[in-house]
TORMIZA-641323 format. One record per residue (C-alpha): residue number from 1; x, y, z. Coordinates in steps of 0.05 Angstrom, whole numbers, m for minus. Layout:
N
+-----+--------+--------+--------+
! pos !      x !      y !      z !
+-----+--------+--------+--------+
! NUM !      X !      Y !      Z !
...
+-----+--------+--------+--------+
// end
This chain:
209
+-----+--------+--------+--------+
! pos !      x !      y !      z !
+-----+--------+--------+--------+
!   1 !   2256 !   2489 !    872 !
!   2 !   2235 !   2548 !    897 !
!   3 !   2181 !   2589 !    895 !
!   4 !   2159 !   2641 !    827 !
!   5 !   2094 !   2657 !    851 !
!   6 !   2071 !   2654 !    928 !
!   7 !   1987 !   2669 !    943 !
!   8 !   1984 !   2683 !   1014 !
!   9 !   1906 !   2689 !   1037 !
!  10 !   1883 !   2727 !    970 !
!  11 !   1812 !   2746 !    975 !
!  12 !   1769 !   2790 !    918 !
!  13 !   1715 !   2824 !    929 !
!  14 !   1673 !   2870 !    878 !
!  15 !   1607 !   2905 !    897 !
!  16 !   1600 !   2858 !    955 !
!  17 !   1608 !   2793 !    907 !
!  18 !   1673 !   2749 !    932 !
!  19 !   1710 !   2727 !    868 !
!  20 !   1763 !   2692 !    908 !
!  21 !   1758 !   2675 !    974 !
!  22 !   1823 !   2667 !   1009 !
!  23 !   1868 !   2626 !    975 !
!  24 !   1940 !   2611 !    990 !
!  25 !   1985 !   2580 !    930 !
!  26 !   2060 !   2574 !    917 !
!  27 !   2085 !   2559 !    844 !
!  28 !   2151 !   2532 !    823 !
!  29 !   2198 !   2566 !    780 !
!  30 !   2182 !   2535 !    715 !
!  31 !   2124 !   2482 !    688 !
!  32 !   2053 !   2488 !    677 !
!  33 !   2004 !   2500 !    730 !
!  34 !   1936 !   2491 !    698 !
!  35 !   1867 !   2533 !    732 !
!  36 !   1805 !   2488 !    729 !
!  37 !   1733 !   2497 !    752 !
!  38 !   1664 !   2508 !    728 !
!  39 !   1643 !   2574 !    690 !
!  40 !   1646 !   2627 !    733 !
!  41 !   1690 !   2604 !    792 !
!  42 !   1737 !   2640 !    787 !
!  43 !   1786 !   2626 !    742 !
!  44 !   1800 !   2681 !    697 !
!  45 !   1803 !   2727 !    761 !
!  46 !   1856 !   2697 !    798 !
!  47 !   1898 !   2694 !    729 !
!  48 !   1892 !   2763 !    729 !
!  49 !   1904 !   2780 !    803 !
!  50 !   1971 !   2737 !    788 !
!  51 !   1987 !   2774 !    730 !
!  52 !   1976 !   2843 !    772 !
!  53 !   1924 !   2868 !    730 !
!  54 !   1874 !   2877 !    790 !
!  55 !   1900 !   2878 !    860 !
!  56 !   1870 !   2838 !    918 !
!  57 !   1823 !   2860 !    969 !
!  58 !   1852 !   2815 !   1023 !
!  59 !   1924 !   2788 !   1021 !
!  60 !   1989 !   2791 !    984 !
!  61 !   2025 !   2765 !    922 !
!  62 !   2106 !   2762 !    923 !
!  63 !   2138 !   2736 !    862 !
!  64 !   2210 !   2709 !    886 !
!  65 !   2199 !   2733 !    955 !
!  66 !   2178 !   2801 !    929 !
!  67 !   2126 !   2846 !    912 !
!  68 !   2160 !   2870 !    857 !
!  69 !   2127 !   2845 !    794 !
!  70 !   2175 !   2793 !    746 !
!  71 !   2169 !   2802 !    667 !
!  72 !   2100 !   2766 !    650 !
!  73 !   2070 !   2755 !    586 !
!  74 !   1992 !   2747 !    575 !
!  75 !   1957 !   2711 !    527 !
!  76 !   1880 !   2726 !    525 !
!  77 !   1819 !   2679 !    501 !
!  78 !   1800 !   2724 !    432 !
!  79 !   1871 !   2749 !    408 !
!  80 !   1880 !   2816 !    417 !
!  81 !   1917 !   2855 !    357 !
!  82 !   1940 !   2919 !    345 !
!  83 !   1920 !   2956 !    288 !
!  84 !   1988 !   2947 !    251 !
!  85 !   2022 !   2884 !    215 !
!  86 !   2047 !   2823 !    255 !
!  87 !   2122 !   2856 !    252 !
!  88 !   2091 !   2911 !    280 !
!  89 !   2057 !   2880 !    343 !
!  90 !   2123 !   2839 !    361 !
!  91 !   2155 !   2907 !    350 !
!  92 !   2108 !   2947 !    400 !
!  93 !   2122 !   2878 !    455 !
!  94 !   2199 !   2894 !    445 !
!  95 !   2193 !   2974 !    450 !
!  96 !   2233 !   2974 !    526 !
!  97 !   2270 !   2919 !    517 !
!  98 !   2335 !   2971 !    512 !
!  99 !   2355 !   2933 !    448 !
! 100 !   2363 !   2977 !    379 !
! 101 !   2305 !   2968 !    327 !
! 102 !   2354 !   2922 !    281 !
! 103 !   2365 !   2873 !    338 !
! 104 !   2295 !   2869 !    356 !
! 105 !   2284 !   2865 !    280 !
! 106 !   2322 !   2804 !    277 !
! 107 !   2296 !   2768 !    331 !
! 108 !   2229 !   2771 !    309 !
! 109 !   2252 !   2754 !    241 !
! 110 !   2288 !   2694 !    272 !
! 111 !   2223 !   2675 !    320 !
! 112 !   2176 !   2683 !    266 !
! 113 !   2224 !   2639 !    220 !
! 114 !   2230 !   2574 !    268 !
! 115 !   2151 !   2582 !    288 !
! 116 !   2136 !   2574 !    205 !
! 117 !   2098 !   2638 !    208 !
! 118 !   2153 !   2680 !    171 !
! 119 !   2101 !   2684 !    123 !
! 120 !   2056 !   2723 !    165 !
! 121 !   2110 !   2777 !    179 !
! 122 !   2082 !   2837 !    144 !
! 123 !   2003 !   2816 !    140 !
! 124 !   1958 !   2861 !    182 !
! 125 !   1945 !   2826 !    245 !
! 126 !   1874 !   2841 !    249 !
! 127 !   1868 !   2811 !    180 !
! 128 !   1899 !   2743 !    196 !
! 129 !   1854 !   2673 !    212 !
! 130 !   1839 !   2674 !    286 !
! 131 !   1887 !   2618 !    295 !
! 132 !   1942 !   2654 !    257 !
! 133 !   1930 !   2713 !    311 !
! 134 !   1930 !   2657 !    370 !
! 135 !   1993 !   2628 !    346 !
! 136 !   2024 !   2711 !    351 !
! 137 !   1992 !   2720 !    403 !
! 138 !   2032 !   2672 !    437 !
! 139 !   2094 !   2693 !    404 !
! 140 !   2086 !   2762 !    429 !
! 141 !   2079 !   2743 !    497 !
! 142 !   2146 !   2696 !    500 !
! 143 !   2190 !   2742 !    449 !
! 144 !   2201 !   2786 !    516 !
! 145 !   2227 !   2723 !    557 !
! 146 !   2191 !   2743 !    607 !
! 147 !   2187 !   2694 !    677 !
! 148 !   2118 !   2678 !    672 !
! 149 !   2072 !   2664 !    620 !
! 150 !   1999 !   2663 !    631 !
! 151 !   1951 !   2641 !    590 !
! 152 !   1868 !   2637 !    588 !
! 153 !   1843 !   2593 !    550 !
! 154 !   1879 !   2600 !    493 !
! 155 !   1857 !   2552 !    444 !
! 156 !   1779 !   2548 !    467 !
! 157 !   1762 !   2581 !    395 !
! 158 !   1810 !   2544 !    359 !
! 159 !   1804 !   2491 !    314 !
! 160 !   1839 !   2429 !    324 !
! 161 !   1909 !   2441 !    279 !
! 162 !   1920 !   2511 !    308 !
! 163 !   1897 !   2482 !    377 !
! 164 !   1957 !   2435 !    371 !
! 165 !   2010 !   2485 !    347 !
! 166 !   1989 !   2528 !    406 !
! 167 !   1999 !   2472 !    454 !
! 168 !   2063 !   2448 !    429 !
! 169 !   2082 !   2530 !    434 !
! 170 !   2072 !   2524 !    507 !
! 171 !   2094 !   2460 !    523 !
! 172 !   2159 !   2483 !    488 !
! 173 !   2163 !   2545 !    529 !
! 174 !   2150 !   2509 !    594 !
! 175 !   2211 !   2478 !    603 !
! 176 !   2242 !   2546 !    606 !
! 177 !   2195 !   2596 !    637 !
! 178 !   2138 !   2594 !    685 !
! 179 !   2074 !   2574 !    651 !
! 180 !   1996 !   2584 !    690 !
! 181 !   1941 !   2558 !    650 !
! 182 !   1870 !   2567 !    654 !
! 183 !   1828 !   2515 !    618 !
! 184 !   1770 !   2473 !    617 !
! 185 !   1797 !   2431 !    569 !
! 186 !   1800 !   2354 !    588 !
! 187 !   1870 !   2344 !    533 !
! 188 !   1900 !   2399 !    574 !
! 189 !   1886 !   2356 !    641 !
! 190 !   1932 !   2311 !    606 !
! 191 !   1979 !   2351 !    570 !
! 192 !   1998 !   2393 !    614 !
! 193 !   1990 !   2362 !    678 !
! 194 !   2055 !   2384 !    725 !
! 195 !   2009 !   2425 !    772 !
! 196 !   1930 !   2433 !    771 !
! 197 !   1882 !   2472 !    817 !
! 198 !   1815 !   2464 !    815 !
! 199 !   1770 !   2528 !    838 !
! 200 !   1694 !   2531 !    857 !
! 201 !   1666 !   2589 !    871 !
! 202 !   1723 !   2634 !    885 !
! 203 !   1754 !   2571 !    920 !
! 204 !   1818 !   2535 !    931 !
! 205 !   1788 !   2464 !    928 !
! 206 !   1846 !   2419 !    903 !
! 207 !   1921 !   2433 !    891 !
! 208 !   1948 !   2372 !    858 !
! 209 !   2028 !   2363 !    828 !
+-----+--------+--------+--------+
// end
């Protein structure tokens, strides 16, 4: 398999504090790849340097043997909604997608529909149980089949029943897309246990697949 996602000596540094201290990684094409460590070393940081939200001070990320960035979505601890209904959020994901507003219309009909959450369709977002706005959340971030999916800590605030239907959400999607992970969760050691790196203080300490 090759590689999605290569790490080659990524080091962050912010007001003379290293984040991440020069880690190399390469991740496979699809799967999970789950990001464990203690608070504060430097998890949530190297999801995001991944997802090109904040760029490295040392090093490079290629994705496919490029530095051009793949489709990602990104799934956040606290949902974040926009101040419209559910339809409307999956609408605003699918805005440059190139498809016409009826075909995006009916795919989020048709994803809301198999998720059981048709229901939620033309609720505001902001309105909806914070599980409810996990579970879109989620939704939002594959109904662009994107490559990768990443993911922090999705279901720390959740209770258990919407923790579940989030897990089985990604699980589902990771047999088709690239899935990274951050958790602290000791079910997700187990549940989603196809690659795990464990940081400590802004290092690479163990790579296990």
């Amino acid at each position: 398999m090759s590689n999605l996602i290569e790490l080659k000596n990524i080091s962050l540094v912010i007001k003379n504090i290293s984040i991440i201290n020069d880690i190399s990684l390469n991740l496979g094409e699809r799967g999970t790849t789950l990001v464990t460590g203690h608070n504060g070393a430097g998890k949530s940081s190297l999801l995001r340097l991944m997802a090109g939200f904040i760029k490295p001070t040392k090093g490079n990320i290629l994705y496919g043997g490029s530095q051009e960035k793949l489709p990602i979505g990104f799934v956040f601890q606290k949902p974040v909604m926009l101040d419209r209904n559910v339809n409307g959020n999956l609408l605003h994901a699918l805005a440059y997608n190139g498809n016409t507003k009826n075909i995006n219309q009916s795919l989020i009909d048709q994803t809301l529909r198999i998720n059981n959450v048709f229901h939620l369709r033309d609720l505001s977002a902001k309105k909806i149980s914070v599980g409810e706005q996990q579970i879109i959340s989620v939704l939002r971030g594959l109904i662009i089949k994107p490559s990768i999916l990443f993911l922090d800590e999705p279901t720390s605030s959740l209770d258990p029943e919407y923790t579940q239907i989030v897990e089985n959400l990604i699980l589902k999607a990771s047999k088709e897309i690239k899935i990274v992970l951050v958790t602290q969760s000791t079910t997700h050691l187990k549940l989603f246990n196809d690659e795990i790196i464990h940081l400590s203080r802004g290092k690479l300490i163990e790579s296990t697949s």
